[in-house]
N, C-alpha and C positions, 0 to 999 in steps of 0.2 A: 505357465499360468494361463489358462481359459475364463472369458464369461459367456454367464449361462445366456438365456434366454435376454433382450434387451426390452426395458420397459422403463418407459420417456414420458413425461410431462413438458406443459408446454410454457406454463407460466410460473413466474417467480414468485418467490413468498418469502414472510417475514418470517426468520426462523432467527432465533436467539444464540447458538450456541454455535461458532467457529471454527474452522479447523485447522489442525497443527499447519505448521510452517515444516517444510523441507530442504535442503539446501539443494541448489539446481545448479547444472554445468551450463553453459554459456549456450541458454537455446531461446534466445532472442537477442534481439538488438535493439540499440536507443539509433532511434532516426530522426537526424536534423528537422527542427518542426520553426523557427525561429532564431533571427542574431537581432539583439537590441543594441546599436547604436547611436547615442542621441545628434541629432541635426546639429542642436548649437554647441558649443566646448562643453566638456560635462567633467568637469578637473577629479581625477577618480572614480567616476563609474564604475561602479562593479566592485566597489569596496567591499561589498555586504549586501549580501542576495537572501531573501526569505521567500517561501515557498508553499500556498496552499492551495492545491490546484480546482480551480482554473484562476489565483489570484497570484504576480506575484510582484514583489513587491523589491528595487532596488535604490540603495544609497550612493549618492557621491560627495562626500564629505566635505571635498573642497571644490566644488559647483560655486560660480563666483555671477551669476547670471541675476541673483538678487545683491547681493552682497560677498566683496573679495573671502572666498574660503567662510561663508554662512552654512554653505551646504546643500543639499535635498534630496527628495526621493522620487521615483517615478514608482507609477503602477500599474500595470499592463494585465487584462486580464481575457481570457479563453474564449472563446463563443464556442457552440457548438459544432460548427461547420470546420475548427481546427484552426481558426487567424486567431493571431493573439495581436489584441487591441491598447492604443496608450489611452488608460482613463485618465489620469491626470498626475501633476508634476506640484509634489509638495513643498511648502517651508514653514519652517516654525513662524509659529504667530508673531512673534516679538525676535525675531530672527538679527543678528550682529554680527560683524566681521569678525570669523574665525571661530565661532561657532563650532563648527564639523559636524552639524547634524547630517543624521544618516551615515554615522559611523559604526552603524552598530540597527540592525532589523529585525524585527520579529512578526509573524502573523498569522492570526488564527481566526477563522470565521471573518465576521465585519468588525474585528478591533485589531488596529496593527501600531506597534509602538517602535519608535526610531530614538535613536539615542543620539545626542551633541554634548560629547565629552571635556569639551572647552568651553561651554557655556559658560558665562558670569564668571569670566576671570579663570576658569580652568576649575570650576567646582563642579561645571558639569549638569545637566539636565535630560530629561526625557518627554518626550509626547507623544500621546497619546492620540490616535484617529478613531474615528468608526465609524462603517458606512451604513448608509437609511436604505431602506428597501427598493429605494430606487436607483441605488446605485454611486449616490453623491459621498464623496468622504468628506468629513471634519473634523480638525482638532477641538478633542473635548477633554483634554487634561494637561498640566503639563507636570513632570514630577520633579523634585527635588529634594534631598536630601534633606530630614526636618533638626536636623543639628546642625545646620550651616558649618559643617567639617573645613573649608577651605579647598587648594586644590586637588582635589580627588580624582578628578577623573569620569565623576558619576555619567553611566550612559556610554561609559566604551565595550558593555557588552550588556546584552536584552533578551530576555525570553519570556514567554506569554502562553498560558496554557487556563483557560476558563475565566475566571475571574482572579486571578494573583498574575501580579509580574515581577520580576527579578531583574532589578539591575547592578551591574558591575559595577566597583568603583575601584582601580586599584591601585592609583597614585594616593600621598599621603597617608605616610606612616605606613603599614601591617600590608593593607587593604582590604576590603570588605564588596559585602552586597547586602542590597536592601531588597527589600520584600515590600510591597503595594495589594492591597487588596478592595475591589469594587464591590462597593453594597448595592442593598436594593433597590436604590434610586440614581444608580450609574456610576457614583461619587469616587474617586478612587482615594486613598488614604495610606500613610506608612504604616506597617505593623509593627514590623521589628527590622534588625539591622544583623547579619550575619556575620560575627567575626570567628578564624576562625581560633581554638582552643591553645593553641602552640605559637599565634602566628609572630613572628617578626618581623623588623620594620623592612623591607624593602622586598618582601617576601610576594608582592603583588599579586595579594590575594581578589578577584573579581577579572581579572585578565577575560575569564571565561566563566559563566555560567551557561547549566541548563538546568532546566526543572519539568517535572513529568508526576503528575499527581500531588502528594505530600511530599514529593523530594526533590530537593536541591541539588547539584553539584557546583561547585564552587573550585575552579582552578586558581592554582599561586603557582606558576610557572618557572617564578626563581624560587623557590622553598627550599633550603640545603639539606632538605632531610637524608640526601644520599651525595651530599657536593656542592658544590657552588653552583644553581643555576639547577640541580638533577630537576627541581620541581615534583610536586603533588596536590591532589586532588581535596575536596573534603564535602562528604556526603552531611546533608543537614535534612530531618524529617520534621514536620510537624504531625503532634499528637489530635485528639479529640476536641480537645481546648484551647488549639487554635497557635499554642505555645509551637514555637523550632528551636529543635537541640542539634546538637552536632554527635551522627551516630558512628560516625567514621573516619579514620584517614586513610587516603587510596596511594600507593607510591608503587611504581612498576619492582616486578621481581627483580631485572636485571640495570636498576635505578644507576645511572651515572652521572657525574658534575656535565653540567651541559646541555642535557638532554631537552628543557625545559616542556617536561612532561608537564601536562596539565592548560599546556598554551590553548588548546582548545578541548570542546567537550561536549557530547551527547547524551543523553539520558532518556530511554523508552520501560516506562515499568520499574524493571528490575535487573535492566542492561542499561551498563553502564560505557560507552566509549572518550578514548582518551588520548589526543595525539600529542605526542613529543617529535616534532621535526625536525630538531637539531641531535637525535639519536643516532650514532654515526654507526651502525652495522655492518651498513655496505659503503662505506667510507665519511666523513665529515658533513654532516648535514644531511647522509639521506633519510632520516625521519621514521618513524614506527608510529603504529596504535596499538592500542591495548583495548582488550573486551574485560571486563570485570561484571561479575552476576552476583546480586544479591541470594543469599539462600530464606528459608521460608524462616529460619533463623536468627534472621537479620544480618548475618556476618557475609562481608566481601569478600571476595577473594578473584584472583586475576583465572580467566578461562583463555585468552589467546594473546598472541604478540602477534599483529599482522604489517608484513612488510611488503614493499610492491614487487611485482615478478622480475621487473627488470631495474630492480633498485640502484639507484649511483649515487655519489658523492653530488650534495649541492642539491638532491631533490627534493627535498622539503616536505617528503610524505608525512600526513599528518597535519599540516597546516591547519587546514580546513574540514568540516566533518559533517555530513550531515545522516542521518539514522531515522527510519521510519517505522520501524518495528523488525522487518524482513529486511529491508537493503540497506545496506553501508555505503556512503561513496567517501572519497577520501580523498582531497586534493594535495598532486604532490606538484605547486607552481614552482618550482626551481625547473624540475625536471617539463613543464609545460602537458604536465600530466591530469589524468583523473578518475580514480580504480572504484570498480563497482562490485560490493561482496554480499553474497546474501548469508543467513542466519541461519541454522543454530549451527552450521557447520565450520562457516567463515570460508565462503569457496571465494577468489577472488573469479567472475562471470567475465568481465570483459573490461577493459582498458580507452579512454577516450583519448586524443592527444591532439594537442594545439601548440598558439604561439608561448615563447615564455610568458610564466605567470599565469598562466591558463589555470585554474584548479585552483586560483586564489582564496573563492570563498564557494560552496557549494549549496546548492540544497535540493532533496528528493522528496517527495509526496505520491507516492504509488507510481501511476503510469508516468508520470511527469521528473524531467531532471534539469534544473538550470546550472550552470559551470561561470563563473565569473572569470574570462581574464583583466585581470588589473594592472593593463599599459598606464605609462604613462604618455601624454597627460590625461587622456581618458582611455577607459574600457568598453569591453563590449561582456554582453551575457548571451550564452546561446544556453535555448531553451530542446531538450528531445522528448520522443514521446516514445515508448516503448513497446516494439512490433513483437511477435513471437514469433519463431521460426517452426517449421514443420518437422519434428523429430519423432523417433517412433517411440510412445508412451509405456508404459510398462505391463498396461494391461489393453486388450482390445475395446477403442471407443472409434468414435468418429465426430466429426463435425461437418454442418451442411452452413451454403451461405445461401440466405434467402433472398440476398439480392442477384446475385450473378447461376445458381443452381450446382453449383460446385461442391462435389460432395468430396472428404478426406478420411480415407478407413484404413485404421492402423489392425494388422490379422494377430494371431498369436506370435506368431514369430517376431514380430516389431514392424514390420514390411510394410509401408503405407502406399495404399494406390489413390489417384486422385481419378474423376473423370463428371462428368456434368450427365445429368439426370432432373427432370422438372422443370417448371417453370418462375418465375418470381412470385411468392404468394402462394405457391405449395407448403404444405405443413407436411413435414420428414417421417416416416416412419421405418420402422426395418423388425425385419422376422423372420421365422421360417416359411414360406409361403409354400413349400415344394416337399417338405419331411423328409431332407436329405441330408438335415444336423446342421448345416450351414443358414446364418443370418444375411438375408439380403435386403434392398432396400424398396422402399416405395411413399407414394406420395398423397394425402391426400387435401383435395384438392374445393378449400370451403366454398370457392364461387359456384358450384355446382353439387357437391356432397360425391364425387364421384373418387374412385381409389384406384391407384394404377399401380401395381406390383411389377418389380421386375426379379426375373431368380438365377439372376449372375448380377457381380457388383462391377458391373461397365456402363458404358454409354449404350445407348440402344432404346428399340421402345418398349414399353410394358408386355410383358407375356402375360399378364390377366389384369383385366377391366371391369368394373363393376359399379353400381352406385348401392352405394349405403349411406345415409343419414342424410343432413342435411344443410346449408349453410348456417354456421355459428354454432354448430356439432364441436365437442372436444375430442380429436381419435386415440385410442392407445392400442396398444396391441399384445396378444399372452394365447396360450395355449388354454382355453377354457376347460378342455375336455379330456386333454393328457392322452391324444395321439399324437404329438409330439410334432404337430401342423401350429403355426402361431396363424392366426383368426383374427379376424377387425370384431370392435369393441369402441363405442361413443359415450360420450358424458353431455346431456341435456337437463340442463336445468336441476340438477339436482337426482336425475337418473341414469340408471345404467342398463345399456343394452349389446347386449352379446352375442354375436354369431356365429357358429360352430363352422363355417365352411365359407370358402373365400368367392362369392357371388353375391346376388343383387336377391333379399329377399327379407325378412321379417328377422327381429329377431328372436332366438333360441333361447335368451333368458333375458328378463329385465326387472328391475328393482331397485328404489330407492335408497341410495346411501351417501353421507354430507350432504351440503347444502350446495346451490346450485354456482357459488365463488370457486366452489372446490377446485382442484385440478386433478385429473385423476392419472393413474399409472398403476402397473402392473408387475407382480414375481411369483415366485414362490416361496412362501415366504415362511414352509412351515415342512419344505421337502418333502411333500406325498407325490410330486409328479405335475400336481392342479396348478393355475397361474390364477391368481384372484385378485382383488382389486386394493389399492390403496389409495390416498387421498393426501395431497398438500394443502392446506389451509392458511391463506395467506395472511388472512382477518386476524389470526392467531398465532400461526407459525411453526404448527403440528403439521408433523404425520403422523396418517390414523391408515395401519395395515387392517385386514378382516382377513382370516382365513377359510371363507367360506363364501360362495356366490348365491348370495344374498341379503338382504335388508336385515340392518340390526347395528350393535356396535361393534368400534373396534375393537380386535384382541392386540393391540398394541399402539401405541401412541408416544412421539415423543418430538422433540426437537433437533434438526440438523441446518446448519448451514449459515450465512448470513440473507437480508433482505436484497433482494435481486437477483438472486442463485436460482438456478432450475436442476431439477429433480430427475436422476434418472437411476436405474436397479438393475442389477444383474446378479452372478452367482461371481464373485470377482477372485475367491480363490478356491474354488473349484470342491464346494464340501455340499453340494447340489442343493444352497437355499441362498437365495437371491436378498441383498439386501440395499439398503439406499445409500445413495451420491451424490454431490453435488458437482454442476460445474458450475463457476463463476463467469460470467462474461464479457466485466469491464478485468480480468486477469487472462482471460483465456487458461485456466487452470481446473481441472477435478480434482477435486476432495475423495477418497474412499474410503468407506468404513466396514468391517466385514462383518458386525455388525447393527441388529436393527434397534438400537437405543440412543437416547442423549449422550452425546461424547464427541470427544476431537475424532477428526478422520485418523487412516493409520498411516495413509500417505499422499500425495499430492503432487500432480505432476501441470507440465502446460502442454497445451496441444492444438496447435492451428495462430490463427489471427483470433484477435476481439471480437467478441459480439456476433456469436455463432451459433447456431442451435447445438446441441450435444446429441448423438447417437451413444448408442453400448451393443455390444450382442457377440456371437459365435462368427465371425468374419471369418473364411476360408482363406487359406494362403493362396 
């Protein structure tokens, strides 16, 4: 597979419409980025790690620093520069011995809710934080159970998504979870109480909740639906009117006494995960998960069994789980373990390994992954951040660093050459400069408006030099005129000027098209030979193609990508008409679509480190 001609934008835009997810082999790495241990005794640290990055937020339930076993939470959050900082160290307001707040974390945005499952005699409560725009947290809620049940347990499991929260309660009786929801004036309030349909009394239904839109999952871990202990799950949705039913029960296909499926539990959409650690496969206690997908149907059904590569008796795979849409991690702390899988294929990427108990409690948010081990008497959390490794892409791109001038060009073959060209604050470009079918690369350079071509992809100096444009000029590059020479081409203010021949002179055609926000780039986009102009529009989060050089409207328009993504076109499976790309930059990942309409990409790869400019083009081996 070949791409055509390379045609690159420089700035991001607000584009509405996503693209698929891939599953990828192990072509990156999570790199130690922080270990939290706290100064003073922290009695279970690391009970319960929640994670929104750059915030994250840990429980140690029996922290005796205010009160023997009251509990607290610390919360440590990112800066920029990559230190992760202690904001501060929580307790509940009305905080009592044996409490065990911060048994239980959740957090989203500036409201984060910790659970103290022993509260008031072992009935159990929650509170409620949220931070002011300047950074200070305060408890502004505390919740509890509005039928004074007794001991419940309420607050030994928590999740939080907008305005609703869920918490576990699953001592006394069946056990359940309750539902919270915050009105317009912040107030948070009980809705309803989630029991489930079948349940039994010891069946400790709330062990584990998640919730993700309208739906609930709700684990009961000893549930005997397949044995004493097999456990299962139970999906609860709410309607238009605010009502929650119970749409489902979820029990593994290969359900056994024991298993206590259901101990924990994820929820993204319409993916559903589900660990049983005492699932003995690969002998007593080494642990399984389950992926379960909702159909447009509404009916579950089980899509994977995932077990760890090196599974043993005693690992406790499944303990812990944390799901962000694309990545799975799955703590197996028996085994001192902690597996990271991505989606839709279930590929298990890469394996982390620590002291016992490591993989205690997990949690992932895109680049960011925290791992709790839960020593005793306290723990530690190490926090990584996710590098990308240099592997050869599946179609030919590149990426340039604009700090260091390091450029990375994968050829048709996959073959990637690296070598430095430019200087910091060159803007990347690449083309045919030389009409010998091969894309090479060149620079141009806004503190002067001047453009440096080179026509081999090495180090060396520019074999043509020229000035065209001007500082604060946008450059792209395309074959105007279909001798099969790619030609410099600027975007000012809202105009377009094009030059048929690669020297220092006027240009050859210029004319008005978008608005001067635009970003422009270049294909063809309509297979006559011509390279004509398109247009990113960040204000709105269109591309607008023309097939014609000159002023007027697009002959095609739509949305690709998400807000941040830059834009680049090629001919990507070789049927000679060039369409649009994305790469993302806080993933180091392209989107391709072959393609020029609203829709998912067809595939999507990673390539380089973070935060890189993207290349595309015909790279020679």
């Amino acid at each position: 597979m070949s791409a055509g001609r390379f045609r690159r934008a420089l700035a991001a835009g607000l584009v509405a419409v996503v693209a698929t997810t891939v599953a990828a082999s192990a072509d990156f790495a999570w790199d130690p980025e922080a270990t939290f241990d706290p100064a003073e005794p922290a009695d279970a640290y690391g009970r319960a790690v929640a994670l929104d990055d750059p915030t994250l937020v840990t429980g140690a339930p029996s922290d005796d620093t205010l009160l023997p076993n009251a509990g607290a939470i610390w919360i440590h959050t990112r800066s920029e520069d990559g230190t992760w900082d202690l904001v501060v160290k929580l307790n509940g307001s009305d905080a009592v011995s044996g409490d065990q707040f911060g048994a239980a974390v959740a957090v989203e945005a500036d409201t984060m809710v910790a659970g103290a499952p022993f509260a008031d005699d072992g009935q159990g409560a929650a509170y409620v934080f949220d931070r002011t725009p300047g950074g200070l947290w305060s408890q502004s809620a505390r919740l509890e159970p509005a039928d004074a049940p007794g001991a419940v347990n309420f607050g030994s499991s928590v999740d939080l998504a907008g305005n609703t929260i869920v918490v576990g309660a699953p001592a006394g009786g069946t056990g359940s979870a309750y539902v919270f929801n915050r009105d317009g004036e912040g107030v948070w309030s009980q809705t309803t109480r989630l029991v489930p349909a079948d349940a039994e009394s010891g069946d400790l239904a709330g062990t584990s909740v998640a919730l993700s839109g309208d739906t609930i999952l709700v684990g009961a871990s000893l549930d005997d639906a397949a044995g004493d202990g097999s456990g299962s799950v139970y999906a609860f949705v709410r309607a238009e009117d605010g009502i929650w039913s119970q749409q489902a029960k979820l029990i593994a296909s290969d359900a056994a006494a024991g298993d206590l499926f259901g101990d924990a539990v994820e929820l993204v959409a319409d993916i559903a995960v589900i660990g049983a650690r005492a699932n003995d496969d690969a002998g007593s206690g080494s642990g399984s998960a389950y992926v379960f997908t909702r159909s447009p149907a509404n009916i579950w059904s089980q899509q994977a069994k995932l077990v760890a590569s090196d599974a043993a008796a005693a690992g406790l795979f499944g303990a812990a789980l944390s799901f962000d849409g694309s990545q799975l991690v799955v703590g197996a702390p028996g085994a001192g373990a902690t597996y990271v899988f991505e989606s839709p294929d279930w590929l298990e990427t890469i394996t982390l390994d620590g002291d016992l108990l490591y993989g205690g409690d997990v949690a992932i948010d895109g680049e960011a992954l925290a791992v709790a081990t839960q020593a005793v008497p306290s723990g530690t959390v190490d926090v990584y951040r996710r590098s990308e490794a240099l592997l050869p892409p599946p179609v030919p791109v590149g990426v340039f660093d604009p700090a260091s001038g390091l450029w990375s060009l994968a050829d048709d073959t996959g073959a990637v050459s690296t070598f430095f060209y430019g200087i910091p604050g060159d803007i990347p470009i690449a083309g045919d400069w030389d009409c010998d079918g091969d894309d090479t690369v060149g620079m141009f350079r806004p503190s002067n408006g001047f453009v440096y071509l080179r026509n081999s992809n090495d180090f060396g100096a520019a074999d043509v030099t020229f000035w065209y444009g001007i500082g604060g000029d946008v450059p792209f590059v395309g074959d105007w005129d279909g001798d099969g020479c790619d030609t410099m081409g600027i975007y000012r203010n809202g105009r377009v000027y094009l030059r048929n021949s690669n020297d220092t002179g006027f240009a050859d055609l210029n004319f008005f098209y978008g608005v001067p926000s635009d970003t422009p780039f270049a294909g063809d986009w309509d297979n006559d030979g011509i390279d004509t102009v398109g247009l990113h529009r960040e204000s709105t989060g269109y591309v607008f193609l023309r097939n014609s050089l000159s002023a007027g409207f697009a002959h095609m328009e739509f949305f690709f990508g998400n807000p941040g993504d830059q834009v680049i076109a090629a001919d990507w499976n070789g049927d000679g008409t060039d369409t649009v790309a994305i790469y993302r930059p806080d993933e180091a990942r392209f989107y391709i679509s072959n393609i020029n309409a609203t829709g998912f990409a067809e595939f999507d790869f990673r390539f380089g480190n973070r935060h890189l400019e993207p290349v595309a083009g015909a790279f020679a081996p």
